[in-house]
VOTIDO-987837 format. One record per residue (C-alpha): z, y, x; residue number from 1. Coordinates in nm, 4 decimals, always signed. Each point is the difference from the previous one (the first is absolute). Layout:
residues N
Z;Y;X;NUM
...
end
This chain:
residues 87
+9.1411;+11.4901;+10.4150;1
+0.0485;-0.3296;-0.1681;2
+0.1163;+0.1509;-0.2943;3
-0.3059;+0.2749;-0.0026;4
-0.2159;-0.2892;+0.0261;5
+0.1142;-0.1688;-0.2926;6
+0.0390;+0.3122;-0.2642;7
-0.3872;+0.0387;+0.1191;8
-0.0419;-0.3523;-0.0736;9
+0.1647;+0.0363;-0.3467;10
-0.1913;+0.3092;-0.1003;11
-0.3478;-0.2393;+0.0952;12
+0.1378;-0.2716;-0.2512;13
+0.1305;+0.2158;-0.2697;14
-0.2005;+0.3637;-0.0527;15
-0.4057;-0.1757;-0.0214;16
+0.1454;-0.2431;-0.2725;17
+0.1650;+0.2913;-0.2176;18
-0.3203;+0.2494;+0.0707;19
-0.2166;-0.3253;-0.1302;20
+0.2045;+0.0106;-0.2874;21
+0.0131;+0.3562;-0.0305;22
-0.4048;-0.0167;-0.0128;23
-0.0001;-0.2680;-0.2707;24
+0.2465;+0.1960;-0.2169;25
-0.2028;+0.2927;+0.0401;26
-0.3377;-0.1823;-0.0933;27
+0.1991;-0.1606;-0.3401;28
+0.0095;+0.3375;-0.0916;29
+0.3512;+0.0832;+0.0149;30
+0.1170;+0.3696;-0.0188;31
-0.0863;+0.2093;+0.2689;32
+0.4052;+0.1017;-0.0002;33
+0.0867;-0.3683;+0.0314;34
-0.2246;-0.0798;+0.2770;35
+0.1053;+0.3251;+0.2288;36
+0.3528;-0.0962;-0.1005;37
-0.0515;-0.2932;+0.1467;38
-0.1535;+0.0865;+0.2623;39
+0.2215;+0.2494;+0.1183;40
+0.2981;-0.2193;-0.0225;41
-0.1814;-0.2909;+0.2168;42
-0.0817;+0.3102;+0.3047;43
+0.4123;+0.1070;-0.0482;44
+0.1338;-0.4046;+0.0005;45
-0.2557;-0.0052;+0.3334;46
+0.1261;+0.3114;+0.1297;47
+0.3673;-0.1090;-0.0804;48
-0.0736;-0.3126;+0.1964;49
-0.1411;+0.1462;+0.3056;50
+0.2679;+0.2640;+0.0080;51
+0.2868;-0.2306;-0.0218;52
-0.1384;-0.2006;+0.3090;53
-0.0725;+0.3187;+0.2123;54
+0.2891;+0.2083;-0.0636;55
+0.2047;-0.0292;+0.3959;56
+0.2917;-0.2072;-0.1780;57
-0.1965;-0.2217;-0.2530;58
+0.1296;+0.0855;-0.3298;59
-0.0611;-0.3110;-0.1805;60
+0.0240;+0.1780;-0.3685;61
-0.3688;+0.1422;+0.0609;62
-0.1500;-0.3521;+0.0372;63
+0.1973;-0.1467;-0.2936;64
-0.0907;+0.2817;-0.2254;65
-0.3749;-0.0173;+0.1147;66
-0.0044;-0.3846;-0.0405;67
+0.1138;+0.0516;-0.3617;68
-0.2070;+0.2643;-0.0962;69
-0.3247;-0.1453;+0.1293;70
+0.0912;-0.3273;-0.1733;71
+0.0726;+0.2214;-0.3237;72
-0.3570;+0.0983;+0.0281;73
-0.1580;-0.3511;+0.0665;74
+0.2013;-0.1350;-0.2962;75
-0.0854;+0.2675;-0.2221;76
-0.3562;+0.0161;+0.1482;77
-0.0403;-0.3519;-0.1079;78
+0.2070;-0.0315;-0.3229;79
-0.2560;+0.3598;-0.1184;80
-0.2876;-0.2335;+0.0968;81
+0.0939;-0.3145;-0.1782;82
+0.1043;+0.1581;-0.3277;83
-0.3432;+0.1775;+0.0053;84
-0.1537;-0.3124;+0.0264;85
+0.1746;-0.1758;-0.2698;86
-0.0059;+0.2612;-0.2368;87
end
């Protein structure tokens, strides 16, 4: 339960910060390609996440692999945003 409680705590303090940043990229005009790209890769690092925590022996590669591809898409998210503000 513990362990339920805190992959639902982690998709609280992760997914409304990348779907923010989602929004932005999509208002800075960014291709529509890039933004479902992105999108869809944010819902499968979730997904991966969730699954990895609620499969009946945890199988910790799930949460790793969502971890890293939902910070992939905050760090590109942000990098996309930056560079279209400088330039």
């Amino acid at each position: 339960l513990l362990k339920r409680m805190r992959a639902q705590g982690n998709f609280i303090e992760y997914a409304p910060f990348g779907v923010i940043l989602l929004a932005l990229v999509e208002f800075s005009g960014a291709p529509a390609l890039a933004v479902h790209l992105l999108g869809l890769l944010l819902v499968i690092g979730r997904a991966l996440h969730a699954w990895g925590f609620s499969a009946p022996p945890p199988v910790m590669i799930g949460p790793v692999f969502g971890m890293i591809l939902t910070l992939t898409i905050i760090l590109l998210s942000a990098l996309g945003l930056l560079l279209y503000t400088l330039f």
